[in-house]
NUKOLVO-718302 format. One record per residue (C-alpha): x, y, z; residue in one letter. Coordinates in Angstrom, 3 decimals, always signed. Layout:
BEGIN
        x        y        z r
        X        Y        Z a
...
//
This chain:
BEGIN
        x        y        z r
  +91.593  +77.041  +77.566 x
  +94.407  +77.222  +74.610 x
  +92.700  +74.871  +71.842 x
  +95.582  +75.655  +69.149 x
  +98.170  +77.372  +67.718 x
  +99.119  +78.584  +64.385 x
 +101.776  +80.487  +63.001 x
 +101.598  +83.585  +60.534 x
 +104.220  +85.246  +58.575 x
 +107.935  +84.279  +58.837 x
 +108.840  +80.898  +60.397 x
 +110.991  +81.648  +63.857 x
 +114.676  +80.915  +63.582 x
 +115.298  +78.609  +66.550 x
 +119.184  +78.787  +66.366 x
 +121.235  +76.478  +64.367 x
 +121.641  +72.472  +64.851 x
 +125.052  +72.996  +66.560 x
 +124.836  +75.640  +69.306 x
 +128.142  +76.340  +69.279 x
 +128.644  +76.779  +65.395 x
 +127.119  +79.402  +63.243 x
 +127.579  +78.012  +59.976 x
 +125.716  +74.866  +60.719 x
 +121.779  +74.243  +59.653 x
 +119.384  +76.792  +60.275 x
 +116.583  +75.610  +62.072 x
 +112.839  +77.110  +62.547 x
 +109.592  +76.598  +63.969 x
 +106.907  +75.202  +61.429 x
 +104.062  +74.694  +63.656 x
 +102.760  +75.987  +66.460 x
 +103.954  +73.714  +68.883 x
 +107.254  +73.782  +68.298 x
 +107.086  +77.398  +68.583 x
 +105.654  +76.503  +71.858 x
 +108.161  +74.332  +73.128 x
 +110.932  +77.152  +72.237 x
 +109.281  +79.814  +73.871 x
 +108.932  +77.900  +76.747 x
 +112.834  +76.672  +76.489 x
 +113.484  +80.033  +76.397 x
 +111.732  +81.200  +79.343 x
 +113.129  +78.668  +81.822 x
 +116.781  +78.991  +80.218 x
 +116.181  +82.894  +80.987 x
 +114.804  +82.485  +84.511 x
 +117.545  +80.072  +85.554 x
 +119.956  +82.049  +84.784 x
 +118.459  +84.818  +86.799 x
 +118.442  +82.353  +89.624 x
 +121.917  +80.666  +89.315 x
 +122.910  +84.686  +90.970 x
 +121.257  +83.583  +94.308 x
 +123.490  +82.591  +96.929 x
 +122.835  +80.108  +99.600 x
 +125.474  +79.269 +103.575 x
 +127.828  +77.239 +102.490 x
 +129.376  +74.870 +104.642 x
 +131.916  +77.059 +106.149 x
 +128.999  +79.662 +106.488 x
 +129.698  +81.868 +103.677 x
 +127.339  +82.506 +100.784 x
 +127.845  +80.330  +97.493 x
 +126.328  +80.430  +94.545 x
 +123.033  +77.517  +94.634 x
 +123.914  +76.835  +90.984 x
 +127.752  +76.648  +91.389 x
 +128.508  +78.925  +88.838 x
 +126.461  +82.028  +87.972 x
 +125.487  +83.049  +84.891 x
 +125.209  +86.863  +84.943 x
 +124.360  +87.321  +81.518 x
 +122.579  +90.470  +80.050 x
 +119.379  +89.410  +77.668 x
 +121.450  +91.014  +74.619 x
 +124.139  +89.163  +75.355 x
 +122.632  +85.965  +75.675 x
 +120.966  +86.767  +72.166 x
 +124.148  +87.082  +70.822 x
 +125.838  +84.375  +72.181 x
 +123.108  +82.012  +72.106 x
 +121.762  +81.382  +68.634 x
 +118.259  +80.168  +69.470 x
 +117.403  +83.338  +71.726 x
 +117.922  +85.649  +68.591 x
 +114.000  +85.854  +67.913 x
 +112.641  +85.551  +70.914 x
 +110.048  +88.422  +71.693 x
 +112.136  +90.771  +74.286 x
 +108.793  +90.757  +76.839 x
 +109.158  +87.070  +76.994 x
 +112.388  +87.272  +78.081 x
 +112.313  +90.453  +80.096 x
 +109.572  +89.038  +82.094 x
 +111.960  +86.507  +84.581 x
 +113.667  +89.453  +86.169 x
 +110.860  +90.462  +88.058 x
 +109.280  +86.898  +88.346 x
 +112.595  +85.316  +89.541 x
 +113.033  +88.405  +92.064 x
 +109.598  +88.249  +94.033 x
 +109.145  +84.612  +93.731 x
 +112.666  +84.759  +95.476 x
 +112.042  +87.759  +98.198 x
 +108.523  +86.497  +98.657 x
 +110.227  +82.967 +100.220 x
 +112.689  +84.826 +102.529 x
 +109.935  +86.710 +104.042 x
 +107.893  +83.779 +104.207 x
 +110.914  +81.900 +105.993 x
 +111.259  +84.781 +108.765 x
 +107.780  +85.034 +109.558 x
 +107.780  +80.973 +110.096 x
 +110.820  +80.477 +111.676 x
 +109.453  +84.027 +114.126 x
 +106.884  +81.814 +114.831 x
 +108.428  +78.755 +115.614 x
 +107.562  +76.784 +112.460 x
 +109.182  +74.897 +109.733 x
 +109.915  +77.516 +107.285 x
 +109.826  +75.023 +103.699 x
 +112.661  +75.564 +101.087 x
 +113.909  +77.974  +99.416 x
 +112.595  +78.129  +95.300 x
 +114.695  +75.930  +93.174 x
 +115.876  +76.095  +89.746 x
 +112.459  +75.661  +86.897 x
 +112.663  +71.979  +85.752 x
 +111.175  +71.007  +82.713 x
 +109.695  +67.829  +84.276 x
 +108.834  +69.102  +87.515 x
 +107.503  +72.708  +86.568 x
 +106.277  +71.846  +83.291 x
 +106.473  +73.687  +79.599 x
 +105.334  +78.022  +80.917 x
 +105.997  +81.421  +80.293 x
 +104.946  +84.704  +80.705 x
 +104.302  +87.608  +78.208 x
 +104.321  +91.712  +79.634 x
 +101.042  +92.782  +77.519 x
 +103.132  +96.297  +78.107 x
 +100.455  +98.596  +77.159 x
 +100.139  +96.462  +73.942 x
 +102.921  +95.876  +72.416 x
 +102.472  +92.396  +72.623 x
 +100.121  +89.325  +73.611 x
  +97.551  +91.367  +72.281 x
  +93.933  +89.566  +73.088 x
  +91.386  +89.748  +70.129 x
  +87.621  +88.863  +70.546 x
  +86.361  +86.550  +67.978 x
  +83.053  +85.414  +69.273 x
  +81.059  +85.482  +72.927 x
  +83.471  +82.510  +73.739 x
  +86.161  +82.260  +71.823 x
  +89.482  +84.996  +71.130 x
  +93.222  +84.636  +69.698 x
  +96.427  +85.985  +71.675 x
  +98.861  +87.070  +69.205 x
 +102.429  +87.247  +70.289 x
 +104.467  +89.007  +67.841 x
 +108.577  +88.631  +67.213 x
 +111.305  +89.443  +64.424 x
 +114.093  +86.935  +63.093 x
 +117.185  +88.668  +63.190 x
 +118.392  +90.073  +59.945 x
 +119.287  +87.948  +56.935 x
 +117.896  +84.749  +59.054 x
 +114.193  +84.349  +57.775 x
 +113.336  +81.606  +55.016 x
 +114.093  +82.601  +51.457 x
 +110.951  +84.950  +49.904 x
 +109.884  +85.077  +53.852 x
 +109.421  +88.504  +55.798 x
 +111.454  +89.137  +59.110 x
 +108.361  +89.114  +61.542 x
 +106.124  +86.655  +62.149 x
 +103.128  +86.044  +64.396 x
 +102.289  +82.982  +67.023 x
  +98.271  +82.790  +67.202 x
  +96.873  +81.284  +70.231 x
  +93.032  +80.550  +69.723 x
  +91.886  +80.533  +73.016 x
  +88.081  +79.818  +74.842 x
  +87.553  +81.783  +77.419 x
  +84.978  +81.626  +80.232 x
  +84.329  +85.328  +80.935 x
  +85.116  +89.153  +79.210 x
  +88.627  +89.861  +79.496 x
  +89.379  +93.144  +81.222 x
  +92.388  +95.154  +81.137 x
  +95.906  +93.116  +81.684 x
  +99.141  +93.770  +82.223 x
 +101.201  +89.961  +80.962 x
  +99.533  +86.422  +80.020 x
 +100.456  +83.441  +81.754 x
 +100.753  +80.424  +79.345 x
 +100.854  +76.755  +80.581 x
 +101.774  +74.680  +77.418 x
 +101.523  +71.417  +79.579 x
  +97.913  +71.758  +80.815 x
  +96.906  +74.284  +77.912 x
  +95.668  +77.088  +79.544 x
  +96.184  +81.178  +79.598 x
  +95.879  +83.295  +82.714 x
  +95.270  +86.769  +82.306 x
  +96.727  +88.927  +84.714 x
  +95.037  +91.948  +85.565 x
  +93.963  +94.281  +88.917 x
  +90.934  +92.630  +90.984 x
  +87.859  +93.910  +90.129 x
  +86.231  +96.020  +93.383 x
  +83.036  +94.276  +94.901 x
  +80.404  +95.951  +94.709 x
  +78.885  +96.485  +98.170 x
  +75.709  +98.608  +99.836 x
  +76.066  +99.615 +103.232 x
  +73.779  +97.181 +105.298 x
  +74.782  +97.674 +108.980 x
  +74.904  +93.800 +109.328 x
  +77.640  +91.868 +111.158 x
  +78.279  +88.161 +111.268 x
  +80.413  +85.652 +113.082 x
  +81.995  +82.377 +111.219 x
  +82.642  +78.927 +112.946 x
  +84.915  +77.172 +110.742 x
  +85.361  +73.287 +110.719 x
  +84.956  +69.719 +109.611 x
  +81.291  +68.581 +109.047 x
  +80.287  +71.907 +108.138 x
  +82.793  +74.060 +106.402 x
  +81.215  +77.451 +107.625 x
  +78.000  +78.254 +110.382 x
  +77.022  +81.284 +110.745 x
  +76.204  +82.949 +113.517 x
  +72.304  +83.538 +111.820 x
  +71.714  +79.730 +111.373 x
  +73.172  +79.306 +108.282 x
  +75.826  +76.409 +107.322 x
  +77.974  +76.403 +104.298 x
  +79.295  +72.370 +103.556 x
  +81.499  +71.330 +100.600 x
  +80.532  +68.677  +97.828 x
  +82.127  +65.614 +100.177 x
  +80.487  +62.998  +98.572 x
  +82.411  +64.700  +95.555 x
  +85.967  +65.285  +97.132 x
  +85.542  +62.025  +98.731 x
  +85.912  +60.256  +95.467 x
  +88.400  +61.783  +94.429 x
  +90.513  +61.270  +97.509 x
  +89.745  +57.690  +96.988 x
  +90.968  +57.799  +93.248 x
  +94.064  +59.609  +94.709 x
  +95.470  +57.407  +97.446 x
  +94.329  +54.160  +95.024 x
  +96.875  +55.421  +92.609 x
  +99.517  +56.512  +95.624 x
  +99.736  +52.453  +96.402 x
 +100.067  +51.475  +93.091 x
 +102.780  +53.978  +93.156 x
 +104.435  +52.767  +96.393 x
 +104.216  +49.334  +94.938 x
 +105.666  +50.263  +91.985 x
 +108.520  +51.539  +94.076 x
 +108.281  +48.528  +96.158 x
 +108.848  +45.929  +93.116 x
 +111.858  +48.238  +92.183 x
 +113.874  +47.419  +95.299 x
 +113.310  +50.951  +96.753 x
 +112.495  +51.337 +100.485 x
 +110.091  +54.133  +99.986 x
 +108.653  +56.177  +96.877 x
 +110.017  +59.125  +97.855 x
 +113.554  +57.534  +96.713 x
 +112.537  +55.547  +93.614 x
 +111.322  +58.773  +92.273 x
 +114.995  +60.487  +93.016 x
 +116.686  +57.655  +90.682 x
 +115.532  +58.761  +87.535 x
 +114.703  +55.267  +86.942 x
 +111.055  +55.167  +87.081 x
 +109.158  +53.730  +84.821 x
 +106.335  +54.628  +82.149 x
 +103.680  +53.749  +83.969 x
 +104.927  +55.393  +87.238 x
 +105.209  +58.734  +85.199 x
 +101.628  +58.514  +83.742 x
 +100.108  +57.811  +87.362 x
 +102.032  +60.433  +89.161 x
 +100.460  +63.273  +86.911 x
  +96.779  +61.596  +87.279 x
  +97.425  +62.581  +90.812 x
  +98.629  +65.999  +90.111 x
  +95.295  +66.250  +87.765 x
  +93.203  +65.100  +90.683 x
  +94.843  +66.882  +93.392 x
  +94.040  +70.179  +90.804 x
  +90.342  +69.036  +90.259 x
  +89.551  +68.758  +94.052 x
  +91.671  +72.347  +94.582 x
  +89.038  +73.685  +91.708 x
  +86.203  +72.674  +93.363 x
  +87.008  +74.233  +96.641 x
  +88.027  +77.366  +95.076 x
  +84.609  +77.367  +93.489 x
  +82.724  +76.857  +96.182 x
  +84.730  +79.350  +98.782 x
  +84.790  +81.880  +95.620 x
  +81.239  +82.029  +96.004 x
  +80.339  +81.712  +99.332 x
  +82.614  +84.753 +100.214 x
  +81.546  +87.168  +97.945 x
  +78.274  +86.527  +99.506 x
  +78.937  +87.334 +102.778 x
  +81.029  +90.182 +101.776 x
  +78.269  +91.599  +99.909 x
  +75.498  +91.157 +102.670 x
  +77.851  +91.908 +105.798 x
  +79.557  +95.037 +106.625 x
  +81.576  +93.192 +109.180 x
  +83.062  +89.388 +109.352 x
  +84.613  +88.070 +112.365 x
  +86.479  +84.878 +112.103 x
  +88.653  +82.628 +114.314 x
  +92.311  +83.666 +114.658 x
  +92.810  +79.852 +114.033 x
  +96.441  +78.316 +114.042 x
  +96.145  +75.695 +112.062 x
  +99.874  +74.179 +112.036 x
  +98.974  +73.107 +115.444 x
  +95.637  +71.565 +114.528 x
  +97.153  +68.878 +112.428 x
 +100.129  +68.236 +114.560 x
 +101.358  +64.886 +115.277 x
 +100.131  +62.950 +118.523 x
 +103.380  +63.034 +120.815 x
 +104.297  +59.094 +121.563 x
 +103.191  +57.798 +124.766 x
 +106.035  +55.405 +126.009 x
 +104.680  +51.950 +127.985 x
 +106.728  +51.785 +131.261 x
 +106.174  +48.313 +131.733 x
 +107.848  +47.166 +127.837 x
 +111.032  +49.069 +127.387 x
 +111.023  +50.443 +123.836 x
 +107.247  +50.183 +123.512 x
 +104.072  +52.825 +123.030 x
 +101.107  +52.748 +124.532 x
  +98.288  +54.114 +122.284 x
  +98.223  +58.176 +121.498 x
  +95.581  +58.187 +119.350 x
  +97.289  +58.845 +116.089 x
  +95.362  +56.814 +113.997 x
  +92.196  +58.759 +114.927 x
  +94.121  +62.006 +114.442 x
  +94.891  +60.829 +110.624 x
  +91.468  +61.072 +109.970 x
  +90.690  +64.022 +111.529 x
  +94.052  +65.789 +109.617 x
  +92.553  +64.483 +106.516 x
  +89.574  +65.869 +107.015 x
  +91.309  +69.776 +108.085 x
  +92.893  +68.983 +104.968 x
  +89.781  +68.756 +102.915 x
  +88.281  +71.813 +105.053 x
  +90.986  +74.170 +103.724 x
  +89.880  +76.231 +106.646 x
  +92.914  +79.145 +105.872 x
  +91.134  +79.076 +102.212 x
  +88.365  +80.954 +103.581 x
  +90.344  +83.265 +105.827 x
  +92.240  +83.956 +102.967 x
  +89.676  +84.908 +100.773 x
  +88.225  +87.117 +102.810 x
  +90.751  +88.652 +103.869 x
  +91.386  +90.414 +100.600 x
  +87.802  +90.735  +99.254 x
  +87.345  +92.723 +102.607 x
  +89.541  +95.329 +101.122 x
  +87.999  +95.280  +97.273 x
  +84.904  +96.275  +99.055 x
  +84.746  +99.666 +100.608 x
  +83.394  +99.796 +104.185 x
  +83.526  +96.283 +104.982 x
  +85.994  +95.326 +107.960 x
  +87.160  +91.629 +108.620 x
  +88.290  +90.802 +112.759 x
  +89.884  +88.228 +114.292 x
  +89.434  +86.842 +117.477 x
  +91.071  +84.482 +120.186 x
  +89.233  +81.426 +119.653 x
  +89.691  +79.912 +123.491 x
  +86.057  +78.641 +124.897 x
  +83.895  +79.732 +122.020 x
  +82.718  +76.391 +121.496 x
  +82.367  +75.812 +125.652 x
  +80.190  +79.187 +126.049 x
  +76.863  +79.678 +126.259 x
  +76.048  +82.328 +123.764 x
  +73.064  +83.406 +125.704 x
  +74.370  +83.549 +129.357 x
  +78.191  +83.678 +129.281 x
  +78.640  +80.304 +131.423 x
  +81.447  +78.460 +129.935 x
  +81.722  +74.243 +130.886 x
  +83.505  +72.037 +128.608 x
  +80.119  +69.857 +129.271 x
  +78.135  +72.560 +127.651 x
  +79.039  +70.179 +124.424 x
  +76.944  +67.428 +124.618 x
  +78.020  +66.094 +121.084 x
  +79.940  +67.587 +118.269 x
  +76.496  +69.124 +116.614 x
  +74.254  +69.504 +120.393 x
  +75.265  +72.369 +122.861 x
  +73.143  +72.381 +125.946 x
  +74.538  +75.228 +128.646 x
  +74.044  +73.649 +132.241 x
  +73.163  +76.934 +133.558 x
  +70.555  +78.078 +131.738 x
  +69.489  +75.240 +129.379 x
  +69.974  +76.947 +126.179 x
  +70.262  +74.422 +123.609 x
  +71.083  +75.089 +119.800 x
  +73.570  +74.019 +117.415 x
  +77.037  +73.704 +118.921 x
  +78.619  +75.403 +115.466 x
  +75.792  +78.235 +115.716 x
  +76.398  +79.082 +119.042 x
  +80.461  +78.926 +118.617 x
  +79.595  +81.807 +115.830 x
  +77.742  +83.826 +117.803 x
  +80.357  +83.856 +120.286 x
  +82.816  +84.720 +117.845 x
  +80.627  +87.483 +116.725 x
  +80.268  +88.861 +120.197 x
  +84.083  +88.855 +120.589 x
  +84.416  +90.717 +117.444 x
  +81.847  +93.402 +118.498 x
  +83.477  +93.718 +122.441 x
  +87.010  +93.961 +120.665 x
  +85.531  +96.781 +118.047 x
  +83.995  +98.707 +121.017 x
  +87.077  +98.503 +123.119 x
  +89.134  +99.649 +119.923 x
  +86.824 +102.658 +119.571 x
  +86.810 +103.914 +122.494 x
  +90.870 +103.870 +122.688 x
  +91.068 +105.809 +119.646 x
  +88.025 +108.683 +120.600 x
  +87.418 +107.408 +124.455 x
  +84.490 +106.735 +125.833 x
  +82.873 +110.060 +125.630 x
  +83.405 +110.238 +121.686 x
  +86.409 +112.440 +121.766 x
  +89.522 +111.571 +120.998 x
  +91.713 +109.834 +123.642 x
  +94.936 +111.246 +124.748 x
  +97.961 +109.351 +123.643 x
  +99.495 +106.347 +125.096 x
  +96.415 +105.537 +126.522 x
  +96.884 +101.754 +126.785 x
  +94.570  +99.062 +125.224 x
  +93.081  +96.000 +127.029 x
  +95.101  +93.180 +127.432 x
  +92.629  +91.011 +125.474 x
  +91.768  +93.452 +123.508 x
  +95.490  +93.475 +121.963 x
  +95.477  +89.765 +121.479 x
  +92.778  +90.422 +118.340 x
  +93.628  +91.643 +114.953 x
  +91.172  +94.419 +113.285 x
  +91.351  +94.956 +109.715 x
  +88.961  +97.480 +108.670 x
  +88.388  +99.046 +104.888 x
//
């Protein structure tokens, strides 16, 4: 949490009052927020020129600029030619290359895997608007050099980022260098980092540093996960995992409250939906103030989750030396109902159940069943010899754990399964796991023996795998 900031030294020169003439006034910093604010300024004016380069398919198919015209400016000569760059630190302004790059390369992957798939593959990253992306930047700590982190007390340090006027522009009886202090409360020891994040808008820092390895005994313990909506996680020992939904539920309340006010608000504008009152650019006060409540409550619920998933899968990555999960696609999960047309009313729909499935998509939503996947997925490889599997989900919740027979009226209710062979009867979620977990074990047996065969030697190659087999994804550390 940033609580202040102060200034020490020399007051930054922040370029003169006219841009475009030198001789005009002088301006500087005097507190620390408006050293904040120029920092910032600086950052996005930096990064957006960095991103007025990318090109986008025109419409005669041939790659334009996105920004019209690019600015391929060096970071010298922007200093020089822009007044109120002078005395910015250089690993402020060095740091959008690489940011602008992978943020950039990261989406065109992302877009090729989707549209591989078959899905929508989202936008492209846009220019950084102040009003959208709020007042950021990002310092290299460079071994040092700067956004150096001091410890004051158990809970409380200062960040000092260190920069240099240019020559003959510092105050009167005032050094060339000065210092921006950032008095910060943290919540834990900082480790080693490599650049601080700073978000002037919410004031907050983010450290950025390597993950810290988990540490883990060897227990010889495997478990399977059910995900889903009443409980979050069951296990496929018994135990359930369930989020705070008396909690989220109040928020989600507090959220959509304020999303009517805000369609009515677009509503008494003379705007057919939100969506286009908020392109005018003439929405009001009020509007503006209850659209980042939402953002703040959309951020609360997301830290709540994160909490609780944080925790819940170190645990099992700690007591488990293998996790098997799902191989969920959850795109398809909260599709849209397709419309049932009434043959005897031309132009009419008979009901599909979409109202139902709103509920249920709100409630995958507040699951954030991917959150846990994800998670996992990389604490897995922080901690040495623990393996993470994936498995084809089809029947798990229609099979009788104990006796293999699958019927779809094995599942009495959504928490009672009752196999109609044997009359085994647990917990529908318990009994998904442990089929999940018995997948994950056939599918690491079948995988062994491919690699060494059956007898423990190693198998000659091209020997083929199972067809099922090959449908499941091993990850093993």
């Amino acid at each position: 949490m940033l609580e202040r900031v102060t200034l020490d030294g020399a007051k930054p020169f922040t370029g003169h009052a006219d841009r475009h003439d030198p001789e005009s006034e002088r301006l500087y910093a005097r507190s620390g927020g408006q050293a904040m604010d120029w920092l910032c300024d600086a950052w996005r004016y930096r990064f957006n020129q960095l991103r007025s380069n990318r090109c986008k398919y025109g419409k005669d198919k041939t790659l334009v600029p996105i920004g019209g015209e690019p600015d391929t400016r060096s970071v010298s000569r922007s200093r020089s030619e822009c007044s109120w760059l002078a005395a910015v630190p250089s690993l402020i302004l060095e740091s959008p290359t690489r940011i602008e790059r992978v943020e950039w390369f990261t989406a065109v992957q992302r877009r090729k895997t989707l549209l591989g798939k078959r899905l929508k593959p989202g936008r492209m990253p846009r220019f950084k608007s102040y009003k959208r992306d709020g007042q950021r930047f990002v310092c290299w700590h460079n071994g040092g050099r700067n956004a150096v982190y001091r410890r004051v007390n158990r809970n409380h340090g200062i960040i000092t980022i260190t920069g240099q006027n240019p020559k003959g522009m510092s105050l009167p009886g005032e050094p060339l260098r000065y210092r921006i202090l950032l008095h910060v409360r943290v919540s834990q020891p900082i480790r080693e980092y490599t650049a601080i994040q700073v978000d002037w808008t919410n004031r907050t820092v983010v450290f950025n540093n390597t993950p810290t390895p988990i540490k883990h005994e060897p227990t010889g313990r495997a478990v399977g996960i059910d995900r889903g909506c009443v409980h979050a996680a069951a296990d496929s020992d018994g135990r359930f995992m369930d989020l705070p939904k008396d909690r989220l539920k109040a928020i989600d309340r507090e959220i959509r409250k304020r999303q009517k006010a805000q369609a009515r608000r677009a509503g008494n504008a003379g705007y057919s939906s939100e969506r286009e009152y908020a392109k005018s650019g003439k929405t009001s006060r009020a509007y503006r103030r209850t659209r980042l409540e939402i953002g703040r409550l959309h951020a609360k619920s997301k830290r709540i989750l994160d909490d609780v998933y944080q925790k819940y899968t170190t645990r099992l990555v700690r007591e488990n030396d293998l996790i098997v999960l799902e191989n969920l696609r959850l795109a398809n999960m909260s599709r849209r109902n397709k419309p049932v047309p009434d043959p005897l009313h031309e132009g009419g729909y008979l009901p599909n159940g979409q109202a139902a499935k709103r509920g249920l998509n709100r409630s995958l939503r507040q699951a954030s069943m991917g959150r846990l996947a994800s998670m996992l997925a990389y604490k897995t490889k922080l901690a040495e010899g623990v393996g993470m599997i994936l498995v084809n989900p089809a029947y798990t919740s229609q099979t009788c754990s104990r006796c293999g027979h699958v019927d779809k009226k094995n599942r009495e209710s959504q928490a009672v399964f009752v196999c109609k062979k044997c009359s085994y009867t647990a917990n529908a979620d318990v009994n998904a796991a442990r089929n999940i977990l018995k997948r994950g074990l056939d599918t690491l047996a079948v995988t062994s023996e491919n690699l060494w065969g059956a007898d423990g030697t190693p198998a000659e190659q091209g020997h083929k795998t199972n067809g099922n087999a090959a449908r499941e994804s091993v990850a093993v550390s």
